[in-house]
C-alpha positions as CSV (number, residue, x, y, z in Angstrom):
1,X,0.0,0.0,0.0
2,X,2.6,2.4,1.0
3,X,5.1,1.9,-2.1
4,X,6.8,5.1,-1.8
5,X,7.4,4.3,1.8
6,X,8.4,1.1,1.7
7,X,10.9,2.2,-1.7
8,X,13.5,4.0,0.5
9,X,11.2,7.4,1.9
10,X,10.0,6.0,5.2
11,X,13.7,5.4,6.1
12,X,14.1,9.3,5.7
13,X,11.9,10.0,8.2
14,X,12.8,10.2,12.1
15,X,11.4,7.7,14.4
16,X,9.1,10.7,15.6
17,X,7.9,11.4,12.1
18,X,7.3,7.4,11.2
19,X,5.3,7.1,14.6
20,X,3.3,10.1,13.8
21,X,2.3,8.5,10.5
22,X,1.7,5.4,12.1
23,X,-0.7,7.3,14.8
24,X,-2.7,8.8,12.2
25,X,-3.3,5.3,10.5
26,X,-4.3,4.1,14.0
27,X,-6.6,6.9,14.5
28,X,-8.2,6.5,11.1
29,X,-8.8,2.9,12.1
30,X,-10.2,3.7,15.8
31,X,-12.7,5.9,14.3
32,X,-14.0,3.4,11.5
33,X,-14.2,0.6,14.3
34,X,-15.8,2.9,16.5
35,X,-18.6,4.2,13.4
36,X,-18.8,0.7,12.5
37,X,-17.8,1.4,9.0
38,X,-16.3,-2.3,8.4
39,X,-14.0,-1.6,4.9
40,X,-13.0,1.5,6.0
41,X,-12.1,-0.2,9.2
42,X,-10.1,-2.9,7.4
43,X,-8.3,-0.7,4.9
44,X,-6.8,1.2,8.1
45,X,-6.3,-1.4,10.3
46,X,-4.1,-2.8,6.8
47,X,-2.7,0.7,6.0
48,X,-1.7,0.7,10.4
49,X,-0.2,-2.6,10.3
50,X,2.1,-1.3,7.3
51,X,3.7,1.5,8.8
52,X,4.0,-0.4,12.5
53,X,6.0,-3.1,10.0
54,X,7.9,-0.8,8.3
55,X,9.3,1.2,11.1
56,X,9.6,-2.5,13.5
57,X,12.2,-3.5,10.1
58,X,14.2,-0.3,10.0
59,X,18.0,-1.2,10.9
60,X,18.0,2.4,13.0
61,X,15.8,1.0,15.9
62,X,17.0,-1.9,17.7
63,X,16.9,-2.7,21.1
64,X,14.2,-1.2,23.3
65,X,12.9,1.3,20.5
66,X,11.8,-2.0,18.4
67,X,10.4,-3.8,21.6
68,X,8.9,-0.1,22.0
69,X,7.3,-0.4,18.3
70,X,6.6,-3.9,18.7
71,X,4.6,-3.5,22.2
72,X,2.7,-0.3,20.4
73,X,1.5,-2.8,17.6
74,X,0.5,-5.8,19.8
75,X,-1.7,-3.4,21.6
76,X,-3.2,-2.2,19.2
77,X,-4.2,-5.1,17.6
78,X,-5.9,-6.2,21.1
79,X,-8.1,-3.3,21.3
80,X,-9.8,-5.0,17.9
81,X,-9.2,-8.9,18.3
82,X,-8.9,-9.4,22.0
83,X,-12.2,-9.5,23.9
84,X,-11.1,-9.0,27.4
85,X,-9.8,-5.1,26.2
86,X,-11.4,-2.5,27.7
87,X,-12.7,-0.5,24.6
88,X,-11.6,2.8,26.7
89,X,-7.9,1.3,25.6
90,X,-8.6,3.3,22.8
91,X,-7.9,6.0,24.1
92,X,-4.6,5.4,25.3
93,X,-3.5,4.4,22.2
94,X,-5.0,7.7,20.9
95,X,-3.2,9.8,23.8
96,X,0.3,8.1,22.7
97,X,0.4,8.6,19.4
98,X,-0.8,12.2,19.9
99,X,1.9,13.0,21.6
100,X,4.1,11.7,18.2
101,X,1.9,13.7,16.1
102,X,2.8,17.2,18.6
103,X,6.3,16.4,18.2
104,X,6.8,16.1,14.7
105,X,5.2,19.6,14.1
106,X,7.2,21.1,16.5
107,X,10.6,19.5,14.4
């Protein structure tokens, strides 16, 4: 989905500026979940799953940024396919990648 990205750009970007991507994707796919709108839903929860991929695979964040990545994907993908999440998680998730989102504006 994200050829450009996954050609060479995303490796450009600042692990600020690939999790603020990321958020939006995860955002996008809150909302649809959330409105019940089922193919935009899957289309973002695909698009989210990209970028979460793409920045877990770039050589620049090993260690505890990837577990950091890693963690930030797995809980996402509870709040849709694990029943025993509180759907309130949502908002966390929302709340931490806002903070990304602040921080690559400021840069």
């Amino acid at each position: 989905m994200h050829r450009e990205a996954a050609g060479g750009r995303w490796r450009t970007l600042t692990l600020v500026e690939q999790l603020a991507h990321t958020g939006s994707e995860v955002e996008r796919a809150i909302a649809a979940h959330e409105s019940g709108k089922a193919s935009r839903f899957d289309n973002a929860l695909a698009r989210a799953l990209e970028l979460f991929d793409l920045t877990a695979a770039d050589d620049r964040w090993r260690g505890h940024r990837r577990r950091e990545i890693l963690r930030a994907r797995e809980e996402f993908c509870r709040l849709f396919f694990d029943d025993a999440v509180d759907p309130r998680s949502a908002d966390g998730l929302r709340r931490y990648f806002l903070a990304f989102v602040r921080a690559a504006r400021r840069n």
